[in-house]
N, C-alpha and C positions, 0 to 999 in steps of 0.2 A: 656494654653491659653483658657481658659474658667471661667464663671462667671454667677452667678444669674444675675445682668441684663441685661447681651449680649442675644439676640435673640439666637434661639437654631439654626436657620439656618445661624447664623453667628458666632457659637462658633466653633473651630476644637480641636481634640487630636490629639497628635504624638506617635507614638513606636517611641524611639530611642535605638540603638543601641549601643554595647558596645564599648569603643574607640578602633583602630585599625582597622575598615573596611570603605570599600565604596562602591557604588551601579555600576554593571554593567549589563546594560539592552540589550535584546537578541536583539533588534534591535535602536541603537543611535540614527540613523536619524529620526528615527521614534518615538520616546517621548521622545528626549532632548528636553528642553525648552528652557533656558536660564543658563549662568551665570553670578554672579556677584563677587564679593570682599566685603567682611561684616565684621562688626567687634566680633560676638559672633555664638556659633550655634544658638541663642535664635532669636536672627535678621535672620536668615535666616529660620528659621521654621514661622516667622512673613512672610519673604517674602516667601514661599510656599500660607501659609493662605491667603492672598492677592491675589492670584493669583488662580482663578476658575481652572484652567488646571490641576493646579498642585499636585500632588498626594503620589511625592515622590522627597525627597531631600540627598544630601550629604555634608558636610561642614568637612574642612580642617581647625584643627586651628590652623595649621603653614602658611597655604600658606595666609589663610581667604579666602581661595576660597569657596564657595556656588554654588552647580548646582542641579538645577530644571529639574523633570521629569515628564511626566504621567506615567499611567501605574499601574498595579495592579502589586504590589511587590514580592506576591506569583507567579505569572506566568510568567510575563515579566521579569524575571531578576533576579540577584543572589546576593546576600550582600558576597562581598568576601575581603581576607585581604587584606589590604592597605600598601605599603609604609612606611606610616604616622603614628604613632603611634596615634595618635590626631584625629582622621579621623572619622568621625562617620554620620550612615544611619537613618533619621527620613521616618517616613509614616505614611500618614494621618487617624486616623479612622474613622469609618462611623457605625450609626446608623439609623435607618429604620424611626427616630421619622425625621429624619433630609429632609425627602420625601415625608413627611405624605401628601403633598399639590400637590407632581406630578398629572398632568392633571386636576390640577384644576383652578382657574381662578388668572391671573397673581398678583392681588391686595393682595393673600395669601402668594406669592415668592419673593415681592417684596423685593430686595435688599438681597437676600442668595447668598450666596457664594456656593450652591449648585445647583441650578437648572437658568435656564434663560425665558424670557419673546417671549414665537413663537404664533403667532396669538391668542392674549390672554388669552393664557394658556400655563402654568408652565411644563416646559420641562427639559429632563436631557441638563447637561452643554456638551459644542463640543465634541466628541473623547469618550462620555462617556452611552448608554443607559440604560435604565430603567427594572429591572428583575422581578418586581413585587415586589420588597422590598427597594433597593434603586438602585440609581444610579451607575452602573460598567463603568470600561474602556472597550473601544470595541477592539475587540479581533483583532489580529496580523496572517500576512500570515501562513498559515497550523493549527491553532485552534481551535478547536472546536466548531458547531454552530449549532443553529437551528431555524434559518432564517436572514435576515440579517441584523435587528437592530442591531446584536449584533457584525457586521463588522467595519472597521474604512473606512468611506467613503472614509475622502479624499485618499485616497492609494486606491481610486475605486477598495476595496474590496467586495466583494458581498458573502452571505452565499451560496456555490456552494452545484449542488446533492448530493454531497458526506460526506457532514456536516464537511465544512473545512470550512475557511475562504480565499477567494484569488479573484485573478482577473477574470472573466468570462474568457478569454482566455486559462484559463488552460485546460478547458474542451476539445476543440479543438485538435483531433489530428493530427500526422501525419504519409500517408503512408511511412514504410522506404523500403516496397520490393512488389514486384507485381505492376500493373496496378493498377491507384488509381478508375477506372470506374467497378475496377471486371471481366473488358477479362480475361480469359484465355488466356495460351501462352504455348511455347518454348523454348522461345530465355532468353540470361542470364538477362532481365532485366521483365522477367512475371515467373507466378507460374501456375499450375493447380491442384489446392486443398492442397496446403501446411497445414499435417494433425501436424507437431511438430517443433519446433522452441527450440532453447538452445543458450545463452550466453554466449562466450570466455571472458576469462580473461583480453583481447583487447577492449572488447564491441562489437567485430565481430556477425553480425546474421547468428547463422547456421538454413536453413529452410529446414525441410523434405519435399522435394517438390511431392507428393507421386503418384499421375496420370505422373509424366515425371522420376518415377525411377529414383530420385537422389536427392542429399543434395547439396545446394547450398550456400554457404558462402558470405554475404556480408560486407565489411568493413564500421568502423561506418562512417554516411555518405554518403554512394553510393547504388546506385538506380540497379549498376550493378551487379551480383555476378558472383562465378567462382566455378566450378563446383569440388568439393571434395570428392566425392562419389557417386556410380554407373555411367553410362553409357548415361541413359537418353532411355533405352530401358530394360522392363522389362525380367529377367532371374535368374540363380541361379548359375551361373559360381563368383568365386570369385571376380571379379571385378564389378557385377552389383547387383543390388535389384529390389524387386519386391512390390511393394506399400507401402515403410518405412512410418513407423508412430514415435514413441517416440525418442530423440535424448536426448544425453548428450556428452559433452564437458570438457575432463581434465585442468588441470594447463598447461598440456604440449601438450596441442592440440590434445592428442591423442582420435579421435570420435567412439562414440558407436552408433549404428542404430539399431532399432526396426526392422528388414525386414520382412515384417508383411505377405507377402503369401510365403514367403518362411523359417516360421517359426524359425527364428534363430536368432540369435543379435550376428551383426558381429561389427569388431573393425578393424578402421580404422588409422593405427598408422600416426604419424604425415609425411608430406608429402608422402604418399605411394599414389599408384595408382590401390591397389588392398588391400581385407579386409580377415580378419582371422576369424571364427568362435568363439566366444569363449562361447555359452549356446544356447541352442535347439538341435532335432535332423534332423531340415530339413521337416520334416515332423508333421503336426497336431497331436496331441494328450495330454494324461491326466497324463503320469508320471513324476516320478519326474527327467526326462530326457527333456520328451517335453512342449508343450505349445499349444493354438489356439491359436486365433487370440489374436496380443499385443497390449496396446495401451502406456502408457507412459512406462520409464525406468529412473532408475535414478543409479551412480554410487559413491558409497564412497572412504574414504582416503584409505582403506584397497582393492581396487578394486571389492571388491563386488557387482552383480551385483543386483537389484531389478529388478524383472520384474513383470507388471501390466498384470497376465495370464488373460484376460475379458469373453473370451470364456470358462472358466473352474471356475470363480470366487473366484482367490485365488491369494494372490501375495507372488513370490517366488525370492528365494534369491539364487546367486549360485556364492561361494567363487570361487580364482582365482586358475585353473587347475583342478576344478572338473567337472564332467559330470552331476553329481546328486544334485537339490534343496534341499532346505528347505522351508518349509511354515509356512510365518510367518502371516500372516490376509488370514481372510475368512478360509472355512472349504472345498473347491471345489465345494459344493452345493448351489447353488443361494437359498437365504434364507436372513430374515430379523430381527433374532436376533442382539444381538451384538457379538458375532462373525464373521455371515456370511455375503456375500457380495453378489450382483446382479448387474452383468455387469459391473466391478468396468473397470474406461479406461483412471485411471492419478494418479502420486502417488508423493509423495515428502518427502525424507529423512531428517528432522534434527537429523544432526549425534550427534551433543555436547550434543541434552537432550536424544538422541535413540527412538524418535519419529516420526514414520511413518505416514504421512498422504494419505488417499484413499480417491479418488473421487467414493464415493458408486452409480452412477447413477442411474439405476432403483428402487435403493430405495431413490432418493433424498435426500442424507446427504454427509456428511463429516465424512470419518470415521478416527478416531486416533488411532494407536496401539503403545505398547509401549515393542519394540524391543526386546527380552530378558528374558519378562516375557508370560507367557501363560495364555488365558483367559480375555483378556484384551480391547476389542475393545470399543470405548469409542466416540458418536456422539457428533462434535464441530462444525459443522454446517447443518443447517436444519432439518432433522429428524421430520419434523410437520407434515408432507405428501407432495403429490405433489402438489403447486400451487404460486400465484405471489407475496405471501404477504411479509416483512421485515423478518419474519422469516421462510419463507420456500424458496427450489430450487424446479427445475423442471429442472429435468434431467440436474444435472451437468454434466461438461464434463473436465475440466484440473483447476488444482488449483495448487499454489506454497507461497510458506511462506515464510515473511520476518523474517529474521535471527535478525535484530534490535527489532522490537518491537513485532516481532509474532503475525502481521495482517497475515491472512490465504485472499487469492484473489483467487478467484472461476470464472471462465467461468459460466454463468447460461443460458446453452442453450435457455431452453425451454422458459425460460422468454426473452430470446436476451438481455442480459445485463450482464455486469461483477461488482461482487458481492466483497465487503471486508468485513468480519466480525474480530473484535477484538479479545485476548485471553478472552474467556470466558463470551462471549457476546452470547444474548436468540435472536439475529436478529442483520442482514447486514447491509449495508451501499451500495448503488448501485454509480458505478464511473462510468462506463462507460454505458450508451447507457439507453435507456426507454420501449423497448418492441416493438416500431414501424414498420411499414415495412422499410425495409430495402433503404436507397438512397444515393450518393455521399457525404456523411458529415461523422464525427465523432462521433456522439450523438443516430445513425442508425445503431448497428448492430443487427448480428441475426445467428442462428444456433450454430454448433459444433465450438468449438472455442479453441487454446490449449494459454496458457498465460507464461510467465516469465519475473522476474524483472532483470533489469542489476544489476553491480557488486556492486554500490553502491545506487542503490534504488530509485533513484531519476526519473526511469523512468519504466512504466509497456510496455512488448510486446503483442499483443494480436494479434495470429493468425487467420482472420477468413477465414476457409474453401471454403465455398460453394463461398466466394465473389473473391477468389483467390491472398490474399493480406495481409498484416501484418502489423499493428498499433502501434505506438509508443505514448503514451498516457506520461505526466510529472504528478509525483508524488510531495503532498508538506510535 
């Protein structure tokens, strides 16, 4: 469908595809056009060309059905097999001669099937912005972006801080446990300094509530929780803890506590009313018996424990029924090779690749080690020094990994905001908060902060400390 004398902003080409597919686009409502009943695919690729919107077709030539889409064919959507043996995907293509007149005066666009007439001057066509070479489709909830022409308005999308595409409302979160004003409390419905937070398999919040000695569990939902470990008075008798910090959460509910001055990570089996030892010796120190002060913990399919040693800068491992670690990251000595660690206080096992991730704090990075092999520590986030830029932290504090895409999501204390960096990206992406002083909103945090995502990703937890209260922020 093109020719020497047809104007070059009125000629189009199709990819078509081979018979037996058809197009299904990641979201229908949102760049179906039309259909109609045609009598060849040739008529219906005439009716896409006719049609400014139109980007992308499919035609059936048993049914003679023809349906019209937007949409960039590479992203929005997937050519898959058909029914139909007959079935076949066109899409339009585009060259950059075909824009040559974007932002110029309307007398140069007149009548293109590419661009339209907006206060005298040559604009991309609805649904579709300008990249500096021609005109694309704007991009679709959770996409990629960086800024917002490149959203689909009408779905009053907007390009969010995060470099997604969505609705401003996402950003917004909400408290699911503590006072939303940042009291402190007592009673089951306030926190006082909840230093660690973990996700049940239920989507229940277990919060280490760590000034009221004890772990408090709320079901998804409820403002209330119900008390599953210690006493709510600090001690060392087996039914209480003494300022738990890191938590982890079985398949089978069975909880592990960080009990952070009473040097020990006890386990708390499912409905018990009292907790069993199973790694430290009660007491501060440097071998591969004890521990100082802990900050995260995390446990594997093998029951294995991790434990984030901070006070000794090493993280150790201690299979189930033994007394004596292993050390698998850091060397014990605060140090800022790649091996060693400085005050590391949050850790996250991906078991399937045997990768250990360390929140390095004092040295601001992300440190990755890889389970198994020795000599191995390997910075995947920050590492520039300390300060607020896109690629650096300041003073990380808890970080945890999606298993899907292996976004790594970082607490960034020092800066007050919560940080995503991609697999193998040189700088973050900030989702939650700007650095501001702290106030009753969503967009205002600040200090030591512990994070986790629920079971299917769709939502980050962000513990914040000092404010006495946990955020639940929607991921897209």
């Amino acid at each position: 469908m093109h020719g020497q004398s047809i104007p070059l902003d009125w000629q189009s080409s199709m990819n078509i595809s081979s018979p037996g597919f058809q197009f299904l686009p990641v979201n229908y409502q949102a760049l179906f056009l039309s259909q109609i009943n045609t009598k060849s695919l040739f008529s219906c690729a005439q009716t896409c060309h006719s049609n400014g919107n139109c980007r992308i077709f499919d035609f059936d030539d048993q049914s003679l059905l023809c349906r019209l889409f937007q949409g960039n064919i590479i992203t929005m959507g997937s050519i898959i097999p058909s029914s139909s043996p007959q079935s076949r995907v066109g899409s339009r293509k585009y060259n950059a001669e075909q824009f040559i007149n974007h932002g110029q005066s309307c007398s140069l666009c007149e009548g293109s099937r590419y661009m339209r007439c907006i206060n005298n001057t040559c604009h991309c066509e609805i649904n579709t912005y300008f990249d500096g070479s021609i005109c694309q489709s704007q991009k679709l909830l959770g996409d990629v972006c960086m800024n917002s022409t490149e959203c689909r308005h009408d779905l009053n999308y907007t390009c969010l801080p995060r470099q997604q595409c969505g609705p401003s409302s996402i950003q917004v979160g909400a408290v699911v446990a503590g006072n939303a004003n940042g009291a402190q409390g007592s009673s089951l419905t306030t926190l006082y300094y909840p230093a660690g937070i973990t996700i049940g398999i239920d989507n229940s919040l277990y919060v280490s509530d760590s000034y009221n000695s004890r772990v408090l569990r709320f079901p998804a939902g409820s403002l209330t929780g119900s008390l599953v470990a210690g006493t709510g008075s600090p001690g060392a008798s087996n039914n209480q803890l003494y300022g738990p910090s890191g938590l982890y959460i079985d398949t089978s509910f069975n909880l592990y506590v960080a009990d952070t001055y009473n040097y020990r990570i006890m386990l708390w089996q499912n409905n018990s009313s009292f907790g069993v030892r199973v790694a430290g010796t009660g007491l501060s120190g440097n071998t591969l018996s004890s521990f100082g002060l802990v900050g995260g913990i995390f446990v594997d399919s093998q029951k294995n424990i991790y434990v984030c040693d901070q006070a000794n800068n090493r993280i150790m491992r201690f299979s189930p029924n033994t007394t004596f670690a292993t050390i698998i990251g850091g060397t014990g000595v605060a140090g800022n090779d790649d091996q060693q660690l400085n005050s590391p206080t949050s850790l996250f096992f991906d078991e399937p690749n045997f990768y250990l991730y360390v929140s390095d704090t004092n040295n601001h990075r992300i440190q990755r080690y890889h389970v198994g092999v020795s000599l191995n520590g390997t910075t995947v986030a920050g590492g520039n020094g300390q300060g607020p830029g896109s690629n650096q932290l300041n003073m990380p504090y808890s970080l945890c990994v999606s298993t899907i895409n292996s976004y790594i999501y970082i607490t960034d204390g020092g800066n007050h905001r919560v940080q995503r960096w991609s697999f193998g990206a040189s700088y973050g992406v900030t989702i939650v908060g700007n650095g501001a002083i702290i106030r009753n909103d969503s967009t205002l945090i600040q200090g030591n902060m512990t994070i986790r995502l629920n079971n299917n990703e769709n939502n980050l937890f962000v513990s914040e400390m000092t404010e006495n209260r946990v955020w639940r922020f929607q991921l897209i």
